[in-house]
N, C-alpha and C positions, 0 to 999 in steps of 0.2 A: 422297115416302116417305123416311124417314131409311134412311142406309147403316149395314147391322147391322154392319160391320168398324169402324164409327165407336169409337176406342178409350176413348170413355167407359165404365167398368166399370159406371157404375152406370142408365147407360140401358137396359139390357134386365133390370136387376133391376127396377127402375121397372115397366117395361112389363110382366110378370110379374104382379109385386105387383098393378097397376091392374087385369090380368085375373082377377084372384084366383083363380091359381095356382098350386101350390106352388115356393118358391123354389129347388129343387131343379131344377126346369124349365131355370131361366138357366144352369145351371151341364151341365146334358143338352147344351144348345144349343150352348156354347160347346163341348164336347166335339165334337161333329160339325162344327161350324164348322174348329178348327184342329186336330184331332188322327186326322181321317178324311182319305176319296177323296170324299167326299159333295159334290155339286158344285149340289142344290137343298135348298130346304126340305123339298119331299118324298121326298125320300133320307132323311128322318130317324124312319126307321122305329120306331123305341120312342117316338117323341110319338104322341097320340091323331091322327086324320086333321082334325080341328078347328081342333087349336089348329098343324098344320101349313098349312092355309088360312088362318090368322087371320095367321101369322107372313108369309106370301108378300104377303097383303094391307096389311101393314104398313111391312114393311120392301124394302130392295134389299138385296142380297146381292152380286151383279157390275154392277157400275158399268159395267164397260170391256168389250170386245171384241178379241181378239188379228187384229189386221190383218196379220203376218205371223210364221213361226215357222222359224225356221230351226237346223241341227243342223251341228257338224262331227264329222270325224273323233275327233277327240278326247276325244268326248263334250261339249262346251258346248254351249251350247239357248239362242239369245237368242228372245225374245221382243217386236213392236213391239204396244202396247197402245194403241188408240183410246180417247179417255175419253170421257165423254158429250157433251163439248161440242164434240168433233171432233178434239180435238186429239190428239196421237200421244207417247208415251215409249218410252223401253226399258229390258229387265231382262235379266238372263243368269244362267244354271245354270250353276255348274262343278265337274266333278267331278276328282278328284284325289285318286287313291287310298280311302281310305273318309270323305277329306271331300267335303262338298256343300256348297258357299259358294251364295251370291246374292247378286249385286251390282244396288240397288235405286235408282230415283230419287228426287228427291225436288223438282226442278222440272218444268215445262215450260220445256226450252231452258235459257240461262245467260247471268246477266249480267257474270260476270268476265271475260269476256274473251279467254281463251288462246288466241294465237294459231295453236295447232296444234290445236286442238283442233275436230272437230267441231261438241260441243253447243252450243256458243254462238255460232255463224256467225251465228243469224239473232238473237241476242238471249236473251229472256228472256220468254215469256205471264205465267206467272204459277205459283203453288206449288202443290203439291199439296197435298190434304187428307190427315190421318191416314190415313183411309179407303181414298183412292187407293193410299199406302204400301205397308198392310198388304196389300190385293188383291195385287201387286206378287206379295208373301212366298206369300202362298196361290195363286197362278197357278201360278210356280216349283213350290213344294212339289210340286204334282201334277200335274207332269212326273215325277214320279220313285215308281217299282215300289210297290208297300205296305209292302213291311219295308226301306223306306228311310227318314229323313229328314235333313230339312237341319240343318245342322251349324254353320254361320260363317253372318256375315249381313256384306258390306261395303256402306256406303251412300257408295260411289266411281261411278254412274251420270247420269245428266243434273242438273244443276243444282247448286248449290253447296248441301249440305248444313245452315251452319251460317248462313245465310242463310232458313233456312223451322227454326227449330226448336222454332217454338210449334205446330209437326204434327209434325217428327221424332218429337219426345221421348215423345209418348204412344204415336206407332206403335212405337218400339223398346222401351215400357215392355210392351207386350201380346205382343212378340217373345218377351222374357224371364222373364214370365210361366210359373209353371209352368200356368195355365190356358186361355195362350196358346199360344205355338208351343216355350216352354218351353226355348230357347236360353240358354248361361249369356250374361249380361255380357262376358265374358271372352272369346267367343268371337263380338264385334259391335263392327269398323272403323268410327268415322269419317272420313273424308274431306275433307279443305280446302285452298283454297288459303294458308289463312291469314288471318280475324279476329279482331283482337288482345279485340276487347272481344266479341265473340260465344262466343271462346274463354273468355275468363274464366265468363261467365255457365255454360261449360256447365264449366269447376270449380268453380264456386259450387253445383252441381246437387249437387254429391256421387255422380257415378256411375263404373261402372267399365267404361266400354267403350275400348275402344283408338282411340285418336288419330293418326290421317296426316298428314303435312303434307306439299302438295306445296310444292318449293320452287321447281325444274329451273331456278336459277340460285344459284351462290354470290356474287353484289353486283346491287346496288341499281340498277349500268346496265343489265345485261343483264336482270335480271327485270324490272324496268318495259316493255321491250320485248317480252317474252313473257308477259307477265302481267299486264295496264296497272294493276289494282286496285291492284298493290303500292305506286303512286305516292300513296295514299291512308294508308300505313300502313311499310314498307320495312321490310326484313330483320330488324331488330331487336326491335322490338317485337313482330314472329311469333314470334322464337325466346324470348323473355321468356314471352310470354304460353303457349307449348310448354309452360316450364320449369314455370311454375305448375303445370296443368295437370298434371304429372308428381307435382309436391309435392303436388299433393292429393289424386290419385285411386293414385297407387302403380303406374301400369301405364304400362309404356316407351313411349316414343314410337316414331313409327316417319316416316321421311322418305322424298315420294316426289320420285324426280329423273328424266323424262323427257328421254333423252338423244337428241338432235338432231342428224343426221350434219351435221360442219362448224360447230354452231354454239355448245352446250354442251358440247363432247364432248373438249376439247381437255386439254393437260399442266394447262398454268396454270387450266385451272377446277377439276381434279381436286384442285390443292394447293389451291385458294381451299375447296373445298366439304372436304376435310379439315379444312382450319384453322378452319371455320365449326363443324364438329361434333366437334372433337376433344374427351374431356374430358363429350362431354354421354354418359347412357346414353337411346342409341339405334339403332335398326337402321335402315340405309339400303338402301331398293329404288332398283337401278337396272333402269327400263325402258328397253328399245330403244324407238322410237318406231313406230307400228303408222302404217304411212304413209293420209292422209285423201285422197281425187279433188278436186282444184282448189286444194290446199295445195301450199306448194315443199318443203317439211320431209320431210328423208328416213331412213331407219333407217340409223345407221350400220354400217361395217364391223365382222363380228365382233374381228376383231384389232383395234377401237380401242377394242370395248366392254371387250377382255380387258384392255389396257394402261392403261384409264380403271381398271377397278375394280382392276389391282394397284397402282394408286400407292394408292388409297386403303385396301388390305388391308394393305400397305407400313405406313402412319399407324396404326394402331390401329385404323383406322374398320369395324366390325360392318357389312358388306354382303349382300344377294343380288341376286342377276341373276334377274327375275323372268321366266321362260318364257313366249311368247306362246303363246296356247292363241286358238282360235276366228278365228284372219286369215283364214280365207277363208270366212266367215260375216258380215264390216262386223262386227267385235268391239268393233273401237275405238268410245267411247263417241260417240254420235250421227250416225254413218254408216247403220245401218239407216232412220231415221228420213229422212233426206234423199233416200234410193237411193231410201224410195216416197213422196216427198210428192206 
């Protein structure tokens, strides 16, 4: 059966039409799909009881299974999702004042590399579908009360985003959707570590969603050592390929720099990663690092995080210190995932 979140627009107008139905129907549908708590086909109580059978017998609707769900204080809700073919992702709710973000995957696993990084310990299975995505969005969603909805979308969760973007781009096109989940543009992160020519393609797109770049090195030696990819491409041509990026779509960029007690976190990177961004418009997250089980990488001291961002508030450089929300929940991206495999 095809998956009815599959963000082809015009597959369930098709399938409509073939039932000679009025095309009003698809447009019902999609209404209960992204903009209710309805959680079957037969939750969709204004269709006839028919054409709610015909629909179940057609289509899937939940691919996945939630293998684990976990809450903290703080209000975050990750979520570990089984897909059909066994395999396991993760997504997170976060609430924060009257926003509701979702941070969404978009592989199974990761093949960049980082070597602090959870997801990509074991590698990389393979990408997910639009499908998979958007379930992701609608899981999240309804975790949350009826006269709430989600608000931000970051696609900063398992897998290197710009890397699967021939499924991203449809799933964030149905995000923004007013018939979808109706999200602006404007208020939907990407996440990368940085490719130079995947980057361009997606300013070739003409879209307006906001841009990350993780960089969590200011030169070429040390990020090759924490980030091996970079040895396929190097600082430069990331921040060229940013800069486009910025020229074409008019939305600032934004740099992420996971800071590593002892290893990034020092005077001399502080001026290096100044000198790297002085001059650009951009806003620089500094994350403390949300320490991973069998990794040496530790969170540094607050007094080094304070002393790292005032040389760089010092420079000119547009910073925040991004609050860890969800650490004693496996927040950090693909610790849930490993804790139950």
């Amino acid at each position: 059966m095809q998956h009815i979140l599959d963000p082809d627009t015009q597959l369930l107008d098709a399938w409509v039409t073939q039932q000679r139905l009025p095309i009003f129907r698809a447009a019902q549908i999609r209404r209960w799909i992204y903009a209710s708590q309805a959680e079957s086909f037969a939750d969709m109580t204004n269709l006839p009881l028919e054409l709610r059978k015909e629909l179940a017998s057609h289509f899937q609707w939940w691919t996945t299974r939630t293998a684990a769900h976990q809450k903290a204080e703080d209000g975050t809700e990750k979520l570990l999702l089984e897909l059909a073919d066994g395999k396991k992702i993760e997504c997170v709710l976060l609430r924060d004042g009257e926003r509701r973000t979702i941070c969404i995957s978009t592989q199974v696993g990761c093949a960049m590399g980082c070597v602090f990084c959870a997801s990509g310990l074991d590698g990389v299975d393979r990408n997910l579908t639009s499908g998979e995505i958007v379930e992701q969005m609608l899981r999240l969603g309804r975790l949350l009360p009826a006269d709430e909805r989600l608000s931000h979308i970051v696609v900063m969760g398992m897998g290197e985003p710009l890397a699967n973007l021939v499924n991203l781009m449809p799933a964030l096109a149905i995000a923004s959707q007013q018939e979808g989940l109706g999200i602006s543009p404007r208020r939907i992160t990407i996440s990368t570590v940085g490719l130079p020519t995947a980057m361009q393609r997606l300013a070739e797109a003409a879209v307006s969603y906001n841009l990350a770049v993780s960089l969590h090195a200011a030169n070429d030696a040390l990020r090759n050592k924490l980030v091996p990819v970079n040895t396929k491409s190097g600082l430069t041509p990331i921040l060229t390929a940013a800069d486009a990026y910025f020229e074409a779509s008019g939305r600032r960029l934004t740099y992420e720099y996971v800071l590593l007690g002892g290893v990034n976190d020092r005077r001399e990177d502080a001026l290096q990663l100044a000198g790297l961004l002085r001059g650009r418009p951009a806003l620089l997250n500094l994350i403390p690092y949300n320490p991973v089980a069998g990794l040496p990488y530790k969170t540094p001291a607050a007094e080094t995080v304070e002393a790292f961002s005032s040389l760089l508030t010092e420079r000119g450089i547009n910073i925040q210190v991004r609050r860890r929300k969800g650490s004693r929940i496996d927040a950090a991206c693909g610790q849930l995932r490993r804790t139950k495999a």
